[in-house]
N, C-alpha and C positions, 0 to 999 in steps of 0.2 A: 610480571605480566598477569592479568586478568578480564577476561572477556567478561567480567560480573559490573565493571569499572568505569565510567564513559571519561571520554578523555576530553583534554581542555583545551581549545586551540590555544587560548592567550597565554596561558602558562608555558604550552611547548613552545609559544615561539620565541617565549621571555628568556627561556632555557638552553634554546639552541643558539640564540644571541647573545647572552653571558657567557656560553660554553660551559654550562654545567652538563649539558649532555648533547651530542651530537646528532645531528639531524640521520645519518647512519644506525645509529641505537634506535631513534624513535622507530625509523620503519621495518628494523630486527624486530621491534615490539608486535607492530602491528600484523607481520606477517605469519609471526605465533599466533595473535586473536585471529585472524583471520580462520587459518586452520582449524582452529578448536571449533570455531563456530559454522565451519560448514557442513562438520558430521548434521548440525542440527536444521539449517537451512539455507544448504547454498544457493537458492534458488534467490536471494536476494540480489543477486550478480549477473548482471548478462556477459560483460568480460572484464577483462584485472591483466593489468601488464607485469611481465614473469619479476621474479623476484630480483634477478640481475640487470633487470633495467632498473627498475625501481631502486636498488641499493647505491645504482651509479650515479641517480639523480640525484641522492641525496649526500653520493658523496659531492657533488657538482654543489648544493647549496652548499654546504660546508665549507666548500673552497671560496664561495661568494663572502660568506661570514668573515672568514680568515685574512680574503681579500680588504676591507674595512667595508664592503656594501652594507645596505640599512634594506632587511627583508622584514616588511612588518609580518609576513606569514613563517616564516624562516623554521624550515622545515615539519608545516602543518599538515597530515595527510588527507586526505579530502577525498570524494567522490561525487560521481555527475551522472544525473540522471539518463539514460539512454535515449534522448530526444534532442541532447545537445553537442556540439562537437569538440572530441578530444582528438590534438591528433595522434596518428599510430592503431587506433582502435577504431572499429568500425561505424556508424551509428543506425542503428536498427530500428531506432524508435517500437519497439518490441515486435516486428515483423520483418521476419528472417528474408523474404524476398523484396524487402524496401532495403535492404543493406548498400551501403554506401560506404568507402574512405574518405574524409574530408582531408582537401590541401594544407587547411588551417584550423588551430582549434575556434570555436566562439570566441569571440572580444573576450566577456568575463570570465572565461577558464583563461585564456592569454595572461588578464589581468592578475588575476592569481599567481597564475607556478611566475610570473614574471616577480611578484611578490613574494617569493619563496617557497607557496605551497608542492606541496608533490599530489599530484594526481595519481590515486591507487586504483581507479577504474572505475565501469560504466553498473549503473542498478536499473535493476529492473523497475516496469513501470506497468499500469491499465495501457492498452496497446496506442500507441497515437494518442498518448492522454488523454484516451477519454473513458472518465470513470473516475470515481471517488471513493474504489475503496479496494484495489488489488488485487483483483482476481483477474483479471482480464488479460493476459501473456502466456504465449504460448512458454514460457521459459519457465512457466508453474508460478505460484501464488504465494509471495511473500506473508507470512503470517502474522500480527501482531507479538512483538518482542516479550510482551508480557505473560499471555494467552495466546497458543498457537490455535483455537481450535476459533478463535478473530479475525475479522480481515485486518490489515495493516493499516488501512484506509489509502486509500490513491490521489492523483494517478501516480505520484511519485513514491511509491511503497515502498521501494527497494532503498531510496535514499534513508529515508527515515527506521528504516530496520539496521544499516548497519551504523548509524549514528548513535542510536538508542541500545545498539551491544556494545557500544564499544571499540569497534573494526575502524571507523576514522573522526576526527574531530569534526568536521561539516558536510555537508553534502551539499548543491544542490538538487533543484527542485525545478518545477513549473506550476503558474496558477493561469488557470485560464477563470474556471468557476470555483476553486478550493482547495486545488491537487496538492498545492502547500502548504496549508491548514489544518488540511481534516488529517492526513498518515502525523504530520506533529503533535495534535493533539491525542491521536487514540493512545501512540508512543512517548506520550512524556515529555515532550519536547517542545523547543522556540519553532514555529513556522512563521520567520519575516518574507512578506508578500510586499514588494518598494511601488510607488507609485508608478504609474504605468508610463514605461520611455524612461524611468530611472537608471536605469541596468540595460545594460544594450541587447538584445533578442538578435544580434547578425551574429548565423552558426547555430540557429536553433530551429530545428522542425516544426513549424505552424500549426498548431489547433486551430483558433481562431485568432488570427494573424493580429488584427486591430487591439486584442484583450491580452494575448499569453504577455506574462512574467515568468522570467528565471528567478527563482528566489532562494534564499537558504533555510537547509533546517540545521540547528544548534543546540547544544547541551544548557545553553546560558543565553542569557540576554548579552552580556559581554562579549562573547565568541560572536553575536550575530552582527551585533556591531562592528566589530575589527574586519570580517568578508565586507561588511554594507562601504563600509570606509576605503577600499580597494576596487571593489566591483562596482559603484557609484560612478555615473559619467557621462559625458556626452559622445557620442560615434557617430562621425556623418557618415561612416557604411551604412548603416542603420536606418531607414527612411521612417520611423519614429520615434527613434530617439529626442528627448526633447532635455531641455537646460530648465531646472522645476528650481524656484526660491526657495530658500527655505521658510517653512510657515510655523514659528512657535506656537504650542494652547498648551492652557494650564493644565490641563485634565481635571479639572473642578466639576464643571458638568456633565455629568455622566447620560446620554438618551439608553434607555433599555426598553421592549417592547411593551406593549401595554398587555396586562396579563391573559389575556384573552389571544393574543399575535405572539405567545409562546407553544408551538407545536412540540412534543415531547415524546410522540409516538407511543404512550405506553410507557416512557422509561421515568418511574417517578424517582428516581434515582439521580438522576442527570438533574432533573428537576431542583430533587436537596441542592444538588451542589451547586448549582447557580444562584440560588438565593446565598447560599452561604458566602459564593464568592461576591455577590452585590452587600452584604453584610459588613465583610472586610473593607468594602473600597469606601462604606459611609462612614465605618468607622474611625477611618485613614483620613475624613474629612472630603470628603467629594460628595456633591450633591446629585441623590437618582433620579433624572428626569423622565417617564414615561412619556414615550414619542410611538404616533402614528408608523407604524409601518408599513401601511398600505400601497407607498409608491417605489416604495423597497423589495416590496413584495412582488408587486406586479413587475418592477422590473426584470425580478430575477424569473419568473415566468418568459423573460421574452426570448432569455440565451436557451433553450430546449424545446420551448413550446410556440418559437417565434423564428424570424427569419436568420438567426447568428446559425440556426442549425444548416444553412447555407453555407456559411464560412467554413464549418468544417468541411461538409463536403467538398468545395472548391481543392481545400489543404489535399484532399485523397483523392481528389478525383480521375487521376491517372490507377490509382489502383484496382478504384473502385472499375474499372472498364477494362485493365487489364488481368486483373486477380483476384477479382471479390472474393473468392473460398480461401484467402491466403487472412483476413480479416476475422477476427474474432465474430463469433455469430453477434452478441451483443452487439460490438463497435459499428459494423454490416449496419442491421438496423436502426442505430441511432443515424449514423451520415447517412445512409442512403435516403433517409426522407427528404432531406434537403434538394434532392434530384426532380420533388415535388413543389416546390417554391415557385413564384415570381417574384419578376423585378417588382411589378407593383407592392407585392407582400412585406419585400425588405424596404421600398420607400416608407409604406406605411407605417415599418416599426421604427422608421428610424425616427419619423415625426413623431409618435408616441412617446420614444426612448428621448427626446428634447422635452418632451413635456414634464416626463417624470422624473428627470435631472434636476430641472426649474424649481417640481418640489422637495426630491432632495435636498437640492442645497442651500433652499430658505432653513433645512433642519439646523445648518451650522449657526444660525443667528442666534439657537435659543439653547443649543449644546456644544461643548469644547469638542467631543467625540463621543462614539458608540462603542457599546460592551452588548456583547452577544454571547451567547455558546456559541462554540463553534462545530458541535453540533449537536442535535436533539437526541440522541442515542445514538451505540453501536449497532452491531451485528456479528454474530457466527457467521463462516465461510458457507455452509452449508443453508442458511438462510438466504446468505445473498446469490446463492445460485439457482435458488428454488424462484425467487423473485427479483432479475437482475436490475433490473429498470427502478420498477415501484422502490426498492430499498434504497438504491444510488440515488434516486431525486430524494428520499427523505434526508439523506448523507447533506445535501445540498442548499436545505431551508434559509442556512442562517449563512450561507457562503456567494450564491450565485451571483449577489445584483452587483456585487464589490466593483468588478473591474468596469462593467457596462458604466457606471456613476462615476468612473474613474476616482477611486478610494485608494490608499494605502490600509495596510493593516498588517496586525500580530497575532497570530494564535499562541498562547501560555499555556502552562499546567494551571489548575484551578482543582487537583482531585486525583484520586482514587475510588473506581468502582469495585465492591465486591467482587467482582470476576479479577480484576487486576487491570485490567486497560485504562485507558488516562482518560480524563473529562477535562475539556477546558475552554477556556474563554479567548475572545479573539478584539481586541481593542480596533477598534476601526475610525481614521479621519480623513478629512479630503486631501487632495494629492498635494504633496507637496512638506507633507505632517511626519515624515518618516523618522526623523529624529524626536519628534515630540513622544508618537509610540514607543520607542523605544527607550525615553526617560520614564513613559507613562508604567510600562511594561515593568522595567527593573525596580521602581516605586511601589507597585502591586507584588511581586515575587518578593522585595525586601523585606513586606509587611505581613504579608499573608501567613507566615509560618506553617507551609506544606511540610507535611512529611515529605520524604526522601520517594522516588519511586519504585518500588517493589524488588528486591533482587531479583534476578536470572535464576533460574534451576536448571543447570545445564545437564546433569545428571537425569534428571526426572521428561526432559524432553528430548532425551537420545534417546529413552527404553522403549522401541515398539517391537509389534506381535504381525508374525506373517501368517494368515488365514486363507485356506483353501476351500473355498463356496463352490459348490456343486449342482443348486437348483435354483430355486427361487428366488437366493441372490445373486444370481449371474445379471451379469450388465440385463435392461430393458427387461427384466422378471419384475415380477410384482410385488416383491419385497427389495430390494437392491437400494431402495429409501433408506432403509438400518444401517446402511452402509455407507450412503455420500451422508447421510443426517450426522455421521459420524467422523469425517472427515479420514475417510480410508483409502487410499492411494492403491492406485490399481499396477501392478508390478506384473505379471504376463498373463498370457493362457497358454495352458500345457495341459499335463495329462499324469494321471496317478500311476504307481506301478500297475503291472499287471496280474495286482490281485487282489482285487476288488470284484462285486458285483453291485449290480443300480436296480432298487427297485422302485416302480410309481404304488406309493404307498396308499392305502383303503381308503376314503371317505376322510381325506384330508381338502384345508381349504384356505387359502390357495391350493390348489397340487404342490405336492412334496414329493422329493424324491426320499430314498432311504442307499446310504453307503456301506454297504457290509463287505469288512476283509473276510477274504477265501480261510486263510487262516495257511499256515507252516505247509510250505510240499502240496496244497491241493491246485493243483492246477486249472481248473475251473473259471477263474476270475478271466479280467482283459483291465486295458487301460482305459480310463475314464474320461471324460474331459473335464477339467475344472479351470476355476481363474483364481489369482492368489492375489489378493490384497494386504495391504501394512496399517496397521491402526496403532496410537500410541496406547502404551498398558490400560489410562485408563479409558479410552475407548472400548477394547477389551473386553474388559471386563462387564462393562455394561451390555454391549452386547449377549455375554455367552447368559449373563442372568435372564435376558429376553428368551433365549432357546427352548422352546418345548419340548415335554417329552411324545415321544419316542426315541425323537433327535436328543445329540448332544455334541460337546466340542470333544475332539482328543486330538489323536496326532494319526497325520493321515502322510504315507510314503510316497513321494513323489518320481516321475519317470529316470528322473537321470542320479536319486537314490537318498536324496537331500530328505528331510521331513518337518515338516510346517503343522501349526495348529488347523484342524479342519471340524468339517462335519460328516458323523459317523452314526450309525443308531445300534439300538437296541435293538435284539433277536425280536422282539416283539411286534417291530415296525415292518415286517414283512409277511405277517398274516393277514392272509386277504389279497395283496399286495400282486401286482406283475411284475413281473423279473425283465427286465427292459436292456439288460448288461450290451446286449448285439448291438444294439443301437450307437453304444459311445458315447453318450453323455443325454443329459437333460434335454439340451437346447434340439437335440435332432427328435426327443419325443415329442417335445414341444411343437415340433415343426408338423410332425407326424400327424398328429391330432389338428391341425386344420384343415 
């Protein structure tokens, strides 16, 4: 076993059907990686059924095997995004008082474990799918697998973090505007988005009911194929589901934007690598056609900036009236403006949204399909919180118009960024092309000669540092930026021993405080207030090089006897200085002084 490893659906099920190794071993396997990898982010997970269910299930495929049945998933472990329904597990769609049992699981999890798969549990998501990049659940912020100090990309974060460790061979997902695209690509991974009605949506939480896809994310182009080949179908529960021809294209013609209609936010990085991956595909023999973007554009303008932000509200609109504080403040403000709409607004877009289809899909006369990034840059957690909107529409440039044009599409790897998070490219055709992408897709990954994606350091992302802040960086202080900039997890408030003293230090600026131990037997001190945050080492470190003097880091004794790195000063920091200790902490002198 190794959570450094990703594992292979087609292989296990190749394996568990010859009886080279039993569907029982596989999920022994996974419940090892699972373990290892929660020390580092269990937040991936909203629930996971015990491990004695799960062994039973697998002894149950086993017996199907043995029996002579034919499980083309036969004993693959899987997971599902928390917006759709497994049964036994609740579905929360990442808001703990929308929680729900469902009777039955979705058609396409049915389809699955009916196929063999075993369902290892529900991933976290952006709340109610909305968001493109993972931060957005109360259940904490899955990190990119690579780089934790990354978002995962959303909404489906959770699925694509524990594919990309290791913990199961597929997940799904959901796309409404990208949610299985962008967390594939920053992760390394296949994000297959089937044309829309391909995959049945009854048992699934509604974004915007007319666009959402369940999709898969995969290790391979192969693995996505073998779920597409199961989960593919028609369901008259389903009120759109629809029966789509199949529509062969060569992939000869490649449309890409015209250099001018590539946004890149600054990342000239992302930049290299898209030329480089447009490189490969002429090399391969495909011809690059630059194609107007314009009505691509403007369509994707209409799902945020137009009347679909109606549809989501409609999806919440019981919450939004009975629990809006239960709502991520983000999420809040993106549906609640839809409460601002009219009917006329959504006629409007919908006439527009025909017109801009019309030129759409003159594009397909003059190209087999489109290659895009799938997206213009990443982001640090700490940026996208600083900017939650402005950064998630940039997430969104080269993903939004997909579903509104009714497109199928793939996100691939295409890359490595110096940071280590994954760039990649997203092949896109009109609906009905799902197999063409997915020949088009395994033709580009056969050719491209990627490197492998970056090992794990599991080691080097267990090691963090508990810091005890006393002033300035207490929550809403004026330095406390050094510390979300930093991605530093806030673990309580409490109080130091009682023997300490707090001084408001001379002609400091900001105000600073000054922590000076009593010292051995003087009874003098009291207990202080502070809040202790977790930063990984090298967060740390950076930090404590910022520290100024008179301040410095050491180790500061906590009330109930434990001892955490904090901040402490020099004798020196208390000349001049008021002695403030009566007070209890910073924030009451703070208070004092207004």
């Amino acid at each position: 076993m190794s959570a450094l490893t990703r594992l292979d659906a087609t292989a296990i099920a190749a394996d568990v059907t010859s009886g080279r190794r039993s569907a029982v071993t596989v999920i022994q396997d996974v419940l090892a990686r699972i373990a290892l990898y929660d020390a580092i982010q269990p937040q991936a997970w909203i629930a996971r059924f015990d491990a004695q269910t799960l062994l039973a299930t697998a002894h149950a495929v086993d017996a199907r095997i043995a029996a002579g049945k034919h499980l083309p998933l036969a004993g693959v472990p899987f997971a599902v995004k928390d917006n759709i329904d497994v049964a036994g597990i609740d579905t929360t769609a990442g808001c703990p008082s929308f929680a729900y049992r469902p009777d039955a699981p979705a058609t396409v999890v049915a389809r699955l474990i009916a196929a063999g798969a075993i369902c290892i549990g529900k991933t976290n998501l952006d709340q109610f799918a909305t968001g493109l990049n993972g931060t957005r659940s109360p259940y904490g912020a899955p990190t990119n697998v690579y780089n934790r100090a990354y978002v995962s990309g959303g909404s489906s974060s959770g699925s694509a973090v524990v594919v990309a460790a290791g913990l199961v061979a597929f997940a799904l997902g959901t796309d409404t505007a990208g949610s299985g695209r962008v967390p594939a690509a920053f992760n390394h991974l296949i994000g297959f988005k089937p044309s829309r009605g391909r995959w049945s949506s009854t048992g699934l939480v509604p974004a915007c009911r007319t666009l959402d896809c369940i999709t898969v994310l995969a290790a391979s182009v192969a693995d996505a194929r073998i779920v597409d080949d199961v989960a593919a179908g028609f369901d008259p529960s389903d009120p759109f589901s629809v029966t789509l021809p199949d529509r062969p294209r060569p992939a000869q013609r490649l449309g890409v934007p015209l250099p001018h209609q590539r946004p890149w936010f600054g990342d000239l990085e992302s930049e290299r690598l898209y030329d480089r991956a447009l490189d490969r595909l002429a090399s391969a023999g495909a011809e690059i056609v630059a194609i107007d973007m314009t009505p691509l554009n403007e369509t994707a303008q209409l799902l945020y900036g137009g009347p679909w932000v109606a549809e989501r509200t409609a999806a919440l609109e019981a919450v939004l009236a009975a629990n809006p504080d239960d709502l991520d403040p983000v999420v809040r403000e993106v549906v609640a403006g839809g409460l601002e709409l009219r009917a006329v607004d959504l006629f409007n877009g919908i006439y527009r949204l025909a017109e801009l289809r019309r030129a759409a899909d003159a594009l397909w006369e003059t190209i087999d399909l489109i290659v895009l990034p799938t997206t213009g840059t990443t982001y640090r957690i700490a940026e996208m919180r600083a900017a939650p909107i402005a950064l998630n529409s940039n997430l969104g440039a080269y993903t939004n118009f997909v579903n509104l044009l009714d497109m199928a599409a793939i996100a691939v790897p295409a890359g490595t960024r110096h940071n280590r998070t994954g760039f990649g490219i997203t092949l896109i055709g009109p609906a009905g092309t799902d197999h063409a992408l997915l020949a088009a897709s395994d033709a580009y990954l056969g050719g491209a000669d990627l490197a492998a994606p970056p090992p794990l350091d599991l080691e080097g992302l267990m090691q963090t540092v508990k810091l005890a802040v006393v002033g300035a960086h207490l929550k809403d202080m004026p330095l406390h930026w050094q510390l979300t900039s930093r991605e530093a997890v806030f673990v309580e408030a409490t109080h130091t021993a009682p023997s300490y003293r707090l001084y408001a230090m001379a002609d400091s600026v900001p105000p600073k405080p000054a922590l000076v131990h009593t010292g051995s037997g003087d009874e003098s001190g009291a207990a202080i207030a502070v809040e202790i945050y977790e930063l990984d080492v090298a967060a740390f470190g950076s930090f404590v090089v910022d520290v100024p003097p008179p301040l410095a880091i050491g180790t500061v004794t906590l009330a109930d006897g434990n001892t955490v790195k904090g901040f402490v000063a020099e004798a020196r920091a208390t000349a001049g200085a008021e002695d403030i200790t009566g007070l209890g902490g910073w924030r009451a002198y703070v208070t004092r002084g207004r």
